[in-house]
C-alpha positions, 0 to 999 in steps of 0.5 A: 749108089749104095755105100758097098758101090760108093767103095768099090768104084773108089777102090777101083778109082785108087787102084787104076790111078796108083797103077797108072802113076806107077808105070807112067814113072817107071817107064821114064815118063815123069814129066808126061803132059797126060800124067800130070793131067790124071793127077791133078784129076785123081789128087787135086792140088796134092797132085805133085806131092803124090807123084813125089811120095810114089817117086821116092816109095819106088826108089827105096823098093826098087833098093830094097827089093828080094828080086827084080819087080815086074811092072807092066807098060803104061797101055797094059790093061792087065795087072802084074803080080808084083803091082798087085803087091804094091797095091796090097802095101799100100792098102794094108799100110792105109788100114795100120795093118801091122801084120799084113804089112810086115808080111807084105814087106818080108815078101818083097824087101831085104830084111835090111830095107824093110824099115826104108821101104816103111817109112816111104810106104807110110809117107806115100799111104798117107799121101794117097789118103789125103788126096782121097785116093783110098784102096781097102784091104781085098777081103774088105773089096771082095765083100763089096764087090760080091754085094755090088754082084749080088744087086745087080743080078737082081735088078 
């Protein structure tokens, strides 16, 4: 597998495990047997710590936030505008994008929240790469995706 492939099904692996891990816990679902069996999958023995950096990076997000986010069911295969936002803080916060990051957050969260919903950011983005759940910027996905594209048609 060639690097831009490597980093596209990690990309991939990331976004499903953050989006599932999302929904199972706004649904209510927290102690879910399935739940916990994706984590300890996806994050190893840092499964629990990630499960409570999302937890509390929701709390203050759901605190902070301009409007009501929406947040599909944990079946859902299609993605929300509003998790899609989520993965794109966490990405930006994973790359120390400064500029992406605040623009992010000036979207989503209250100018009195934005520094809560930072720190539980961090924490989470940090969480989330310790357990080598890794997501990347979309410009830098897009690259990738496109090169995987081009191989395959080639092949």
């Amino acid at each position: 597998m060639l690097p831009s492939e490597r980093l596209l099904c990690d990309r991939l692996r990331a976004e499903h495990v953050l989006i599932f891990a999302l929904r199972m816990l706004v649904a209510g679902r927290a102690r879910c047997p399935l739940l916990h069996e994706e984590m300890d999958i996806a994050a190893g023995p840092l499964a629990m710590e990630f499960l409570a950096a999302l937890s509390i990076f929701l709390m203050t997000l759901g605190n902070g936030s301009r409007r009501r986010l929406a947040v599909g069911p944990p079946p859902c295969h299609h993605r929300m505008p509003d998790e899609e936002a989520i993965l794109c803080l966490v990405a930006a916060a994973q790359e120390d994008d400064e500029e992406r990051l605040a623009a992010h957050l000036c979207w989503l969260v209250r100018s009195e929240r934005q520094q809560a919903v930072r720190g539980s950011l961090r924490a989470l983005a940090d969480m989330a790469t310790c357990a080598g759940l890794r997501l990347c910027s979309s410009e830098a996905a897009n690259a990738g995706s496109a090169a995987a594209v081009r191989r395959m048609a080639h092949q």
